[in-house]
C-alpha positions as CSV (number, residue, x, y, z in Angstrom):
1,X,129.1,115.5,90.1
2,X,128.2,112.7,91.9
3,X,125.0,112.2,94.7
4,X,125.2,109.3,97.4
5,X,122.3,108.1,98.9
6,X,123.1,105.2,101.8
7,X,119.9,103.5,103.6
8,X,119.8,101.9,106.7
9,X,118.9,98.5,104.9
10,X,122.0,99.0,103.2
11,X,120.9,100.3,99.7
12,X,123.6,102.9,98.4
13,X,121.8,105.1,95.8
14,X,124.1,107.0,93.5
15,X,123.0,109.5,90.4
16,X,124.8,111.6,88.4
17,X,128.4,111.2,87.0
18,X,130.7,107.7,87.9
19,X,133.4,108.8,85.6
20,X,137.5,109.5,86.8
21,X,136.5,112.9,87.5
22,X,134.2,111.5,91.0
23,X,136.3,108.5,91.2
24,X,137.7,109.4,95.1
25,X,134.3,110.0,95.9
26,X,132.3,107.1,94.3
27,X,135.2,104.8,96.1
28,X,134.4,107.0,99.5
29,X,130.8,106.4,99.1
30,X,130.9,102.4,98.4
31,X,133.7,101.7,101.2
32,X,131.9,103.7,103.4
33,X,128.3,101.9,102.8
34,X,130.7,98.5,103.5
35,X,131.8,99.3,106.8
36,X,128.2,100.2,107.9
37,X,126.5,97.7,106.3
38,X,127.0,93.4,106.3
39,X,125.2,93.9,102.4
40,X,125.6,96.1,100.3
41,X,123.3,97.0,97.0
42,X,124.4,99.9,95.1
43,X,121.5,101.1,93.3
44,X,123.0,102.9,89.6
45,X,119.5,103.7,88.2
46,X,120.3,107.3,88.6
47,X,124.1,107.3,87.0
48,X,124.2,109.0,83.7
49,X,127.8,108.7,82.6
50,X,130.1,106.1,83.9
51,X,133.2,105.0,82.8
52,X,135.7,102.4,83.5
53,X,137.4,103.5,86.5
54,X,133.7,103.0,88.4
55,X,134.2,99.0,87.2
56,X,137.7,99.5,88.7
57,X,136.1,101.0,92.2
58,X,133.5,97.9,92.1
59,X,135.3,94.7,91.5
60,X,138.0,96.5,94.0
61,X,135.5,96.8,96.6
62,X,133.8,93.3,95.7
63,X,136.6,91.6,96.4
64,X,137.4,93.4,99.9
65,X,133.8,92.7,100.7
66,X,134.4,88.6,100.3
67,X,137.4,88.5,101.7
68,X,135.7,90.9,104.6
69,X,132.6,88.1,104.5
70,X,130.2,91.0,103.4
71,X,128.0,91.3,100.1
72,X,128.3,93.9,97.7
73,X,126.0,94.1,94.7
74,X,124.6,96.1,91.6
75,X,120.9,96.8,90.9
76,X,119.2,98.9,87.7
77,X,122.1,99.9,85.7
78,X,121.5,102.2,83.0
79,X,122.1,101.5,79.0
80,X,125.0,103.1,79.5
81,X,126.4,100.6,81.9
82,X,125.3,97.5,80.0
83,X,127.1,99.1,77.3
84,X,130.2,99.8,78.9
85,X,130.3,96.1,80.3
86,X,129.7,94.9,76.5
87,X,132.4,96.7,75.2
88,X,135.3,96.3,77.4
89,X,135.1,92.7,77.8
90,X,133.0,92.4,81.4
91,X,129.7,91.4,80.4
92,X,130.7,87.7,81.4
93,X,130.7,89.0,85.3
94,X,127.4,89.8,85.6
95,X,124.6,87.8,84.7
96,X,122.2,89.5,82.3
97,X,124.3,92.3,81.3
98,X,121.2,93.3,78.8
99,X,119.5,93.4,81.3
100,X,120.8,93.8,85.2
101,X,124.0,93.5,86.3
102,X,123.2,90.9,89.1
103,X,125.3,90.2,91.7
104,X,128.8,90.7,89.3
């Protein structure tokens, strides 16, 4: 299960599990935070298992967001995450993967 936190300043906080099973609602969530918001930061401190169809939802939705002239970005990603990126070949679209995913 997946929990979905948007802020007026445009901070989208989501916990819990970013895997295929949430996959309609993680793609709700981030679409939704776009068409409120001109920038977009999704917060993924709280995710505890992810998997590749969230990478899927997110370079989807980054790409909408340019051509829409919005921002959409990724903060505090878990080990998890970093090591999800590693593995399948992303960590070249974000700019510390170790570290923080940066703007990817």
């Amino acid at each position: 299960m997946s929990d979905f936190h948007l802020s007026k300043s445009g901070e989208l906080k989501i916990s819990g599990n970013v895997t295929i099973m949430n996959a309609v609602a993680v793609k709700d969530a981030v679409l939704n935070a776009l068409k409120n918001s001109k920038n977009v930061t999704i917060d993924i401190k709280g995710v505890d298992g992810v998997d590749l169809s969230f990478l899927q939802i997110y370079f989807a939705a980054k790409h909408s967001a340019e051509a829409s002239k919005k921002g959409l970005s990724l903060i505090n990603p878990p080990a998890e995450f970093n090591n999800l990126i590693e593995d399948a070949g992303f960590g070249h679209y974000f700019n510390s993967p170790k570290t923080e995913a940066g703007n990817g």
